[in-house]
VOBA-1610 file (N, C-alpha, C; in pm, whole numbers, padded with zeros to 5 digits, always signed):
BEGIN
Unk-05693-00467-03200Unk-05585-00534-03272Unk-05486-00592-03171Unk-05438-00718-03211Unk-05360-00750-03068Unk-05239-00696-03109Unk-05141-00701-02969Unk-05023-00629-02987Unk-04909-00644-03041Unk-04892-00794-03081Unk-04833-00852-03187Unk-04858-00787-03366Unk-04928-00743-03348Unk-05023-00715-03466Unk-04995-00558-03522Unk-04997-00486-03372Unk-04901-00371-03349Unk-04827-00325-03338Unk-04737-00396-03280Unk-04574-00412-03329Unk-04513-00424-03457Unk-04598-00548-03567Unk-04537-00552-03708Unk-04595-00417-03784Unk-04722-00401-03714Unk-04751-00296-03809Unk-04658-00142-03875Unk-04646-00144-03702Unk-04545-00027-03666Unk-04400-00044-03748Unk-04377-00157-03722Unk-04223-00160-03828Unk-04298-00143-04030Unk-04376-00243-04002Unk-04393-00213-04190Unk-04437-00081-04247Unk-04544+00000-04177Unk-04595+00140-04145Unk-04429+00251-04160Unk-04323+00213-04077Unk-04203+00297-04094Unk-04107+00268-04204Unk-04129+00131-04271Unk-04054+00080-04401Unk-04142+00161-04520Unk-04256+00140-04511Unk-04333+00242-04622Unk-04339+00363-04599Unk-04300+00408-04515Unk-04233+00597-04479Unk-04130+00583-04537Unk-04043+00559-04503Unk-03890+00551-04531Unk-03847+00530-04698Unk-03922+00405-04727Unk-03915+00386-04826Unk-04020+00488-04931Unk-04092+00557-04917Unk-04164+00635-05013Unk-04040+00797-04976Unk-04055+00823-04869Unk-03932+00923-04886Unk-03831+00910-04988Unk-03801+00813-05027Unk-03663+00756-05045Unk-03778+00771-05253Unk-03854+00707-05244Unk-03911+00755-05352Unk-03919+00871-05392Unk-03959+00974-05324Unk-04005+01123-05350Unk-03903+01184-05351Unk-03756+01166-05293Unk-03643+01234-05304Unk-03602+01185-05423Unk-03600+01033-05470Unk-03558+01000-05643Unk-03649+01084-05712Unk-03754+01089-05747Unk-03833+01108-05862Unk-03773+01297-05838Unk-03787+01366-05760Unk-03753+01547-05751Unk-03589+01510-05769Unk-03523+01444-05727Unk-03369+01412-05784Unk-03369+01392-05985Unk-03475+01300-06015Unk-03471+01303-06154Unk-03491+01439-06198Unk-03582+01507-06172Unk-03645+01650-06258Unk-03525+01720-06245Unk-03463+01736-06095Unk-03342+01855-06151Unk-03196+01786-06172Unk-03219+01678-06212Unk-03116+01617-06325Unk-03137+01668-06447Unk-03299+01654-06489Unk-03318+01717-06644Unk-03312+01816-06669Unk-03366+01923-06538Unk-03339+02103-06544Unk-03168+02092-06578Unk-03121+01995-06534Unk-02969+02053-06570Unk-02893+02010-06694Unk-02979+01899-06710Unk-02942+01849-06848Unk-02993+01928-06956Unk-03132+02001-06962Unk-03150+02096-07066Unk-03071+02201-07131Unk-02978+02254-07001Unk-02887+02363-06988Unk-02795+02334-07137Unk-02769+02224-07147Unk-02609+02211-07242Unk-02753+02169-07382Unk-02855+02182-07356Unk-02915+02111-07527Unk-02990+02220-07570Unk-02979+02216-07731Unk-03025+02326-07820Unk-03058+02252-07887Unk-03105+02140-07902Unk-03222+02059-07982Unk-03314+02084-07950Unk-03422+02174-08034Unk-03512+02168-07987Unk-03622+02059-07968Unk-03600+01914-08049Unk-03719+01825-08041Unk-03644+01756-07938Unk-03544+01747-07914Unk-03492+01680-07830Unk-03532+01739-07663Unk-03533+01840-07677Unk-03548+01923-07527Unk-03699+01901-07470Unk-03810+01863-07593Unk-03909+01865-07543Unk-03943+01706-07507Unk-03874+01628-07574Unk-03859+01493-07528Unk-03848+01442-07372Unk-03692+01546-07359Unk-03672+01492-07195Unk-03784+01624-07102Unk-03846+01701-07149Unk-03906+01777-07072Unk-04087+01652-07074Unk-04087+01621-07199Unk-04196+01492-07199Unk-04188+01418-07102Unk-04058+01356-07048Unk-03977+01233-06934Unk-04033+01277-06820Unk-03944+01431-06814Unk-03958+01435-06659Unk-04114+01476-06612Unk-04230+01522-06738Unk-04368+01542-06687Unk-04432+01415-06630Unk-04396+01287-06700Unk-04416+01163-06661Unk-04409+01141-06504Unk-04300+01187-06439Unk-04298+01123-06335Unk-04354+01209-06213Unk-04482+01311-06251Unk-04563+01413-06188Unk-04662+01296-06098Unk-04695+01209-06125Unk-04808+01077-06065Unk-04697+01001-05974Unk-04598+01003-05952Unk-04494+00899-05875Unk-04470+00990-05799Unk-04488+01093-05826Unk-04430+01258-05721Unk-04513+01230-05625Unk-04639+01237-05676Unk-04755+01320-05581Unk-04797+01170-05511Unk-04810+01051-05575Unk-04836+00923-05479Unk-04722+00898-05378Unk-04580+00886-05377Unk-04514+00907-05314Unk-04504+01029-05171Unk-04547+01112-05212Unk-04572+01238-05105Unk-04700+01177-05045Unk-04812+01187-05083Unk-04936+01109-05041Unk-04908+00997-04906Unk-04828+00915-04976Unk-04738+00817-04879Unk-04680+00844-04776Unk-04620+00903-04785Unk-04505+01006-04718Unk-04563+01055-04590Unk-04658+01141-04637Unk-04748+01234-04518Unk-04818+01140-04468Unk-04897+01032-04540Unk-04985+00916-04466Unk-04954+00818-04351Unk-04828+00800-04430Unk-04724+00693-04295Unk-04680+00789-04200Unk-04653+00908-04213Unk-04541+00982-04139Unk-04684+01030-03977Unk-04814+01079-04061Unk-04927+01120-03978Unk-04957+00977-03843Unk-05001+00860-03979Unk-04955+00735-03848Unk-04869+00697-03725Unk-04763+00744-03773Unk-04631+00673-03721Unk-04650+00785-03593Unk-04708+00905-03654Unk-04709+01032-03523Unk-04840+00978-03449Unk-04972+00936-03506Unk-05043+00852-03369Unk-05047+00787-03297Unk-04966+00664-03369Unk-04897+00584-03276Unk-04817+00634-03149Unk-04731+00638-03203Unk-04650+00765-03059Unk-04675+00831-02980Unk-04809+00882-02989Unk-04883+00964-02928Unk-04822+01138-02896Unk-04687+01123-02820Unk-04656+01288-02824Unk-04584+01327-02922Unk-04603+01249-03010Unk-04510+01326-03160Unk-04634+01476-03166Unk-04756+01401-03153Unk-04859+01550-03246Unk-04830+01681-03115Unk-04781+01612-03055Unk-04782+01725-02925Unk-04593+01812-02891Unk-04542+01780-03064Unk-04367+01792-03073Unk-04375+01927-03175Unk-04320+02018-03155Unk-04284+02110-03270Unk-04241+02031-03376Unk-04112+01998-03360Unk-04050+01930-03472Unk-04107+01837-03574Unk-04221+01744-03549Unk-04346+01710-03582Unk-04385+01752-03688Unk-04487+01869-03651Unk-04518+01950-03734Unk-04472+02032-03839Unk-04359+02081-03767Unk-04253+02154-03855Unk-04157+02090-03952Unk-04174+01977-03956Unk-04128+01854-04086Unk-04239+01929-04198Unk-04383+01884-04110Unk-04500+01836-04244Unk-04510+01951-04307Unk-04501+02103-04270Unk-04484+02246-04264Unk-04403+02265-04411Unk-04271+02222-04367Unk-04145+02181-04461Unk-04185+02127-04551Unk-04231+01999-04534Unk-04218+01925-04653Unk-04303+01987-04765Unk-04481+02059-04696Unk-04567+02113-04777Unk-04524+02247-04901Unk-04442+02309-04786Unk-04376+02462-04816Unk-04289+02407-04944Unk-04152+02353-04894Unk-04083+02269-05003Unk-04125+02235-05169Unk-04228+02148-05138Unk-04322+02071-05264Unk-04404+02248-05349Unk-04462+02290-05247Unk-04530+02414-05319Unk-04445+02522-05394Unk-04301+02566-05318Unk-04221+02609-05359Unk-04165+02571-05550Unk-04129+02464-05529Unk-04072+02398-05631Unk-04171+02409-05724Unk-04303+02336-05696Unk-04356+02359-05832Unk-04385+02458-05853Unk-04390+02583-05788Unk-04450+02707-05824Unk-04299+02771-05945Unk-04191+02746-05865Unk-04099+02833-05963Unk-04039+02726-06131Unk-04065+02624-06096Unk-04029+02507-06175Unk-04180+02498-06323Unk-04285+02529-06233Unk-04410+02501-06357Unk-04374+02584-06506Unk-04370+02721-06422Unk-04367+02809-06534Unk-04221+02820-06569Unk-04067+02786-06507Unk-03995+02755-06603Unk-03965+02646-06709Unk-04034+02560-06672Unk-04043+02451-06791Unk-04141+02473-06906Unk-04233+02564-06881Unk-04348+02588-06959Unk-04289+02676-07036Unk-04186+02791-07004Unk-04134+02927-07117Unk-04008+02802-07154Unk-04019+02722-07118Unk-03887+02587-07264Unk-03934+02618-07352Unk-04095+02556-07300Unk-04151+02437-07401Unk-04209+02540-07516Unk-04272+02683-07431Unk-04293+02782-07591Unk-04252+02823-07630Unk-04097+02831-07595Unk-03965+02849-07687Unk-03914+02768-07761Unk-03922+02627-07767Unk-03924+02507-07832Unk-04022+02485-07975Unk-04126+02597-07922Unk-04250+02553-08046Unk-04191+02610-08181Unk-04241+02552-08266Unk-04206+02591-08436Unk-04337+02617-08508Unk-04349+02756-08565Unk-04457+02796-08650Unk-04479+02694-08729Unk-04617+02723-08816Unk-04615+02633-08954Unk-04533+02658-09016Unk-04492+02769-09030Unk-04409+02782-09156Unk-04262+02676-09130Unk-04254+02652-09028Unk-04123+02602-08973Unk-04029+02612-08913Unk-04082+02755-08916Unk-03926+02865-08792Unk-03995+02892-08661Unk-03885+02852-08599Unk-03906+02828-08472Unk-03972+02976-08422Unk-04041+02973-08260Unk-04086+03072-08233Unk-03994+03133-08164Unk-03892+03121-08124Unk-03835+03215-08027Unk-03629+03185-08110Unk-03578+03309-08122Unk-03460+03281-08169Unk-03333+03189-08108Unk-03219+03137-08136Unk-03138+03047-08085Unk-03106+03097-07950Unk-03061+03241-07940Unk-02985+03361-07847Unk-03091+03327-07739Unk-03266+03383-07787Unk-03288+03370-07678Unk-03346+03234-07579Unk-03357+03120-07639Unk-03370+03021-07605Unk-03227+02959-07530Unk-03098+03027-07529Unk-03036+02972-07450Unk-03006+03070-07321Unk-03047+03171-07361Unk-03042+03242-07256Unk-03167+03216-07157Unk-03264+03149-07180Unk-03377+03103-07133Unk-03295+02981-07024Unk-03219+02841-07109Unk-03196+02751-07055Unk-03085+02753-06953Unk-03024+02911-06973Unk-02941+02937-06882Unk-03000+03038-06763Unk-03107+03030-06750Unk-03163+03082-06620Unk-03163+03053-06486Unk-03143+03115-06401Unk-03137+03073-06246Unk-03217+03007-06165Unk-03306+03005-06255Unk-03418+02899-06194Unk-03365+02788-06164Unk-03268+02760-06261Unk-03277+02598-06200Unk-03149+02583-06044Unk-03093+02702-06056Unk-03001+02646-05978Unk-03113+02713-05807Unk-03212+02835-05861Unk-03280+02831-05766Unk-03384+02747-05706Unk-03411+02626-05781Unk-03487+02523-05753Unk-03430+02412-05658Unk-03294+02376-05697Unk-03212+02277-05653Unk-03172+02379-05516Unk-03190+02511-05487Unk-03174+02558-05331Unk-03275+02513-05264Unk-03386+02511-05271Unk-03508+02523-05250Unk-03538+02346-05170Unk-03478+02298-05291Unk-03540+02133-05270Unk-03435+02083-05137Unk-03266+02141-05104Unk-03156+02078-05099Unk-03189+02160-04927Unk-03211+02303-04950Unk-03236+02288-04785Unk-03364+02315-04745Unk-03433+02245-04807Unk-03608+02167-04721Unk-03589+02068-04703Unk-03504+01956-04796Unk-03476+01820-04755Unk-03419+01839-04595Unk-03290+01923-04651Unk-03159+01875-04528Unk-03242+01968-04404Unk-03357+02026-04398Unk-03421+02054-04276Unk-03519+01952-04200Unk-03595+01905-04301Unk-03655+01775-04273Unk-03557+01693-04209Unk-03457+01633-04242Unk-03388+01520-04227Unk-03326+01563-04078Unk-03326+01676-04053Unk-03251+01735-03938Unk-03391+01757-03834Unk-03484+01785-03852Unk-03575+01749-03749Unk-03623+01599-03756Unk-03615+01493-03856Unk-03661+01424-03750Unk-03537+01333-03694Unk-03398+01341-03732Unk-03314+01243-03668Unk-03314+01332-03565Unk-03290+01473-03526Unk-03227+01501-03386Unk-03427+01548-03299Unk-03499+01570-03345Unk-03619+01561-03280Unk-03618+01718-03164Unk-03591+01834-03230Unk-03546+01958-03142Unk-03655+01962-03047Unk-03647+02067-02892Unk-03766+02056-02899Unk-03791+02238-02963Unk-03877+02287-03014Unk-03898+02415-03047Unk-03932+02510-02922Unk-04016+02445-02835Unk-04123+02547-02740Unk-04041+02482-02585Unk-04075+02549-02500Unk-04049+02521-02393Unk-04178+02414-02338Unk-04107+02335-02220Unk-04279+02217-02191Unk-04268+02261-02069Unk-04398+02264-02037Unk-04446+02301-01862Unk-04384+02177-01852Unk-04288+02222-01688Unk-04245+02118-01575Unk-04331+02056-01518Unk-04338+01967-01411Unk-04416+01950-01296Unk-04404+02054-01206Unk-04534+02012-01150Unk-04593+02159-01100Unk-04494+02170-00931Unk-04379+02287-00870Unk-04272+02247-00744Unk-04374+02214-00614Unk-04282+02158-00569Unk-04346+02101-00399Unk-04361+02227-00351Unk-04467+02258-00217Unk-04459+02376-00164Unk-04438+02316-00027Unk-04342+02391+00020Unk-04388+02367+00203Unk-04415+02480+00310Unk-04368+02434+00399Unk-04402+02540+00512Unk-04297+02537+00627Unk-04293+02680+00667Unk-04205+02694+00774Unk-04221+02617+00891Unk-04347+02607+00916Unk-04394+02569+01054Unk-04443+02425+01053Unk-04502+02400+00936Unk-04558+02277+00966Unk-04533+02174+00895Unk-04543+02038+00888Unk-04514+01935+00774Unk-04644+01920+00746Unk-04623+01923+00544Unk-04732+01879+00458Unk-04636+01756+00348Unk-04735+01736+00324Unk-04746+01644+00188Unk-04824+01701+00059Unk-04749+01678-00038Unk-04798+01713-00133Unk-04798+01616-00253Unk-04926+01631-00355Unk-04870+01534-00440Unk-04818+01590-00583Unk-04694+01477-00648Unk-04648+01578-00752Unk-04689+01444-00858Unk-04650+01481-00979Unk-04669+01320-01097Unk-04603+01279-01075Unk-04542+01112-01058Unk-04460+01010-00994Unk-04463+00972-00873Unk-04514+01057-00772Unk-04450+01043-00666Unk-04559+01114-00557Unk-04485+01092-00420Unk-04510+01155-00284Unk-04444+01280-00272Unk-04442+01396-00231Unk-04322+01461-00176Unk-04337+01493-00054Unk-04245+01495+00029Unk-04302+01490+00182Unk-04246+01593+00233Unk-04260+01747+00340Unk-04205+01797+00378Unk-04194+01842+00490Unk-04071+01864+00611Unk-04068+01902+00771Unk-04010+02081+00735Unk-04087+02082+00840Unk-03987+02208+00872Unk-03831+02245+00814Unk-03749+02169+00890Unk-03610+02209+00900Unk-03555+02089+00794Unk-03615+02064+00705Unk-03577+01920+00581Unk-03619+01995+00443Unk-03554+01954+00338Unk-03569+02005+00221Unk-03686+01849+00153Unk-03773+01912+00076Unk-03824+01785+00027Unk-03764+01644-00101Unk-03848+01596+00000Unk-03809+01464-00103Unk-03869+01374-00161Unk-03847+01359-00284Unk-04002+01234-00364Unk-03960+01118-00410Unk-03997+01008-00402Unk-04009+00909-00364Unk-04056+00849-00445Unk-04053+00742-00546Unk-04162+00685-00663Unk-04239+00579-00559Unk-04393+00602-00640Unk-04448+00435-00589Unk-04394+00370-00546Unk-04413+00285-00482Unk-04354+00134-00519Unk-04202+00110-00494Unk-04163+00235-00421Unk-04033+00256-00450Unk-03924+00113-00378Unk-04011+00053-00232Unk-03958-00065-00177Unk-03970-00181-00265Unk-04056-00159-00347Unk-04094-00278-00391Unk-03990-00366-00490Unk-03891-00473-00511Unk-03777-00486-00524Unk-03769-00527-00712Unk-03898-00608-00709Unk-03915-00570-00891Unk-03914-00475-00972Unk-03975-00401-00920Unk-03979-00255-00931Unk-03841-00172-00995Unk-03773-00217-00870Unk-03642-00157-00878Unk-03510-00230-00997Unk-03610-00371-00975Unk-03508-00461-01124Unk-03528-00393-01216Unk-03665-00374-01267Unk-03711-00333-01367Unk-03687-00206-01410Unk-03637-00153-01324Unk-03560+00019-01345Unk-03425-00009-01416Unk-03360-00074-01321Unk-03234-00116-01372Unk-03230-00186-01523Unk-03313-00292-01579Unk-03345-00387-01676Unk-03353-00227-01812Unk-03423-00133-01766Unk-03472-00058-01849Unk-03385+00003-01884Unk-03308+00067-01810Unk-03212+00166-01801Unk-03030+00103-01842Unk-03049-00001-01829Unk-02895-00061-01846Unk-02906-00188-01906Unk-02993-00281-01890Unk-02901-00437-01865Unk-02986-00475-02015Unk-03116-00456-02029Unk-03166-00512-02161Unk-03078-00511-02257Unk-03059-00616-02356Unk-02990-00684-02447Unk-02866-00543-02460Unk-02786-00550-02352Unk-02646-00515-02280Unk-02628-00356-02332Unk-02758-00276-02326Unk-02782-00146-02355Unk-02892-00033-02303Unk-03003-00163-02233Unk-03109-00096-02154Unk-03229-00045-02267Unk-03330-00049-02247Unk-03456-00034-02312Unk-03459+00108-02337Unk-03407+00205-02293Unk-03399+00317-02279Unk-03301+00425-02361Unk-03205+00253-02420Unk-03116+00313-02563Unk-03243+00361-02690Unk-03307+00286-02716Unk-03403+00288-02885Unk-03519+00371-02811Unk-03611+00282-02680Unk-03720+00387-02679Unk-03713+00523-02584Unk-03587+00584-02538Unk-03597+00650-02440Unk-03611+00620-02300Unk-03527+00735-02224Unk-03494+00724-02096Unk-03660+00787-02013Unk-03759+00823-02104Unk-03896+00883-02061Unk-03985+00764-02121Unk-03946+00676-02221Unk-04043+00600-02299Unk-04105+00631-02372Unk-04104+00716-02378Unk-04206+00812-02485Unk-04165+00789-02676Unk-04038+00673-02671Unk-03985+00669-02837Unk-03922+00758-02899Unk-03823+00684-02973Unk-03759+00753-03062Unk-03711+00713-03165Unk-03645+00741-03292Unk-03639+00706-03393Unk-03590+00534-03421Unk-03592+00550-03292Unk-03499+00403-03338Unk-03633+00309-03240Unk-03681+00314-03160Unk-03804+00223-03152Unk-03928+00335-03056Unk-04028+00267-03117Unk-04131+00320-03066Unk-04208+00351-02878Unk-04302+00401-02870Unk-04339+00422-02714Unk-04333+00267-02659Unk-04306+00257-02485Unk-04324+00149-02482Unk-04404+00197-02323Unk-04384+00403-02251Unk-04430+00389-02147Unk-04591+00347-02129Unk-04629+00301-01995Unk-04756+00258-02033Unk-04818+00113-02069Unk-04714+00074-02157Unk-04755-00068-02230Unk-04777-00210-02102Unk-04773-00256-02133Unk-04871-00396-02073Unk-04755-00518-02085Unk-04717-00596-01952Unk-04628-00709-01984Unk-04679-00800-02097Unk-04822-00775-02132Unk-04805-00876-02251Unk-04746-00816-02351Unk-04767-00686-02359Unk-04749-00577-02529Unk-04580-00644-02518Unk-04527-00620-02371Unk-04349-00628-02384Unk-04278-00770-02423Unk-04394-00860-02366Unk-04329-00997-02423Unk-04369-01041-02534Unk-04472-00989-02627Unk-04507-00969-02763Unk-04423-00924-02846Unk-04368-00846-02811Unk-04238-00752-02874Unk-04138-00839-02890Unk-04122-00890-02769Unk-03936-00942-02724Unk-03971-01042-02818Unk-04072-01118-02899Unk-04116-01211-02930Unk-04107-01232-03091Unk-04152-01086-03122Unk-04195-01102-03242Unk-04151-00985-03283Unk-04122-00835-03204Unk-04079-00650-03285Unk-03898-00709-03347Unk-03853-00700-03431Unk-03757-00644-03533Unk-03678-00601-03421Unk-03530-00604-03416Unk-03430-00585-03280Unk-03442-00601-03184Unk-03539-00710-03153Unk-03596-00716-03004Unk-03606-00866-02946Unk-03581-00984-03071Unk-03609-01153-03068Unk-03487-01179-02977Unk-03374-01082-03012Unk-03237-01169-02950Unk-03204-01123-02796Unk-03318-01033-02745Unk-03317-01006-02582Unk-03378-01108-02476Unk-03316-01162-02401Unk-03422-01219-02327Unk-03393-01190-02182Unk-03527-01225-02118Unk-03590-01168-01995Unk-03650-01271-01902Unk-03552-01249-01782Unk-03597-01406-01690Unk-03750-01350-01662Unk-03871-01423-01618Unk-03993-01414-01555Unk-03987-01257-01470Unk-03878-01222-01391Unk-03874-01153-01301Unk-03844-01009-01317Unk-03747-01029-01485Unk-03732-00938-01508Unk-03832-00893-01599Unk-03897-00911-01639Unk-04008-00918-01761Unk-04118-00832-01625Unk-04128-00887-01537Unk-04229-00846-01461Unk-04196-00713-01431Unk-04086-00686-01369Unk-04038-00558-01284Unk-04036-00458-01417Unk-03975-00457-01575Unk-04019-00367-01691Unk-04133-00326-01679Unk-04212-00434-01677Unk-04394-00413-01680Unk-04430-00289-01571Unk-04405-00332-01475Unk-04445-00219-01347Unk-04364-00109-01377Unk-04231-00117-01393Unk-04159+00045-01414Unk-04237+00114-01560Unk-04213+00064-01636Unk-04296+00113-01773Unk-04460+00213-01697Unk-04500+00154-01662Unk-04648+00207-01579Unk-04645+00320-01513Unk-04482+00367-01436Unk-04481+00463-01373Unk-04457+00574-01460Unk-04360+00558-01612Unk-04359+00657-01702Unk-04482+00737-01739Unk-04438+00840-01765Unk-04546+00932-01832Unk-04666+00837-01938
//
């Protein structure tokens, strides 16, 4: 797929996350509107009406979630070390736990309404006034609306701040020697060591003067905030734009070209080049 192609995808792919979230929090926002609206009604045909409503919107629940997890699983391949993030996982964890929760305590309180609602043939209801409101005044509902209010606000809190959970192996330390000078190699770099000198590492390329634009371009000057505001100071992405270490001067002038917050940056030849090469040295 070319990279133009990957870029829009990536934005429309996070509008249909976003936006089906934004679904699945309305439609579980409707149901315990009606759990609470039942509370004040002692109609009984009436109660089974809005309990009729809110069964309706059981198919908008579950396609919406469907969505949800589908875009959200993408958006984590793309990225590549999302699947390799606690926080990651511990959303989808949430969100599963959350959804199972709710309907487990929610099924069967809507179900002892609805056979408290029923009316014999003869015409009298099955269950008396007393105890049908003492039914609609049960804790369920306010224990449901706990349930839903901090799984949301945990979700929403792993993925804007992105914790990390586990500790990550470092790079592996330079070793040296008393007596003799070695070299060693670490990821990024050279490290070089004397005797009576502490070591020091050095990136690739480090003379090389594009190189060094392109550090700067990344880190500060791109559209007067540095590339390193949206995708990170590692490249690796973040909520606000996707991976870019790695990528290819075409993927970057594809972007600047055509990615969503990215048309109104521009990049002399030189600087476009020197991104390209620093990007390469990222993880």
């Amino acid at each position: 797929m070319p990279p133009v192609v990957l870029v829009m995808s990536y934005q429309w792919v996070k509008f249909i996350h976003v936006a089906s979230a934004i679904a699945f929090v309305g439609v579980h926002g409707a149901s315990i509107v009606v759990l609470y609206a039942v509370r004040r009604e002692r109609d009984r045909q009436h109660l089974l009406a809005v309990l009729d409503f809110s069964s309706r919107t059981v198919t908008a629940t579950y396609a919406s979630l469907v969505a949800v997890v589908g875009t959200g699983l993408w958006l984590g391949f793309e990225r590549d070390t999302f699947f390799g993030e606690g926080w990651f996982w511990l959303s989808l964890v949430l969100l599963a736990l959350t959804t199972v929760l709710m309907w487990a305590v929610a099924k069967p309180f809507t179900r002892r309404i609805r056979t408290a609602c029923e009316v014999r043939p003869s015409g009298v209801p099955r269950t008396s006034d007393e105890e049908l409101s003492e039914i609609l005044q049960s804790s369920k509902t306010h224990l449901i609306t706990l349930i839903g209010v901090v799984g949301l606000g945990s979700i929403i809190y792993l993925m804007l701040f992105q914790p990390k959970l586990w500790a990550e192996a470092g790079p592996p330390t330079p070793t040296t020697s008393p007596s003799t000078s070695t070299t060693t190699m670490v990821p990024g770099g050279v490290t070089t060591t004397s005797p009576d000198a502490s070591p020091t590492t050095t990136m690739p390329g480090s003379d090389d003067p594009l190189l060094a634009l392109g550090k700067e371009v990344f880190e500060v000057t791109a559209g007067g905030l540095g590339c390193a505001f949206c995708h990170g100071s590692d490249g690796l992405g973040t909520v606000y734009g996707p991976r870019i270490a790695g990528r290819s001067k075409e993927d970057i002038s594809n972007a600047l070209r055509w990615a969503d917050g990215m048309t109104d940056i521009t990049l002399t030849p030189d600087e476009l080049e020197g991104v390209a090469r620093y990007v390469r040295t990222l993880p």
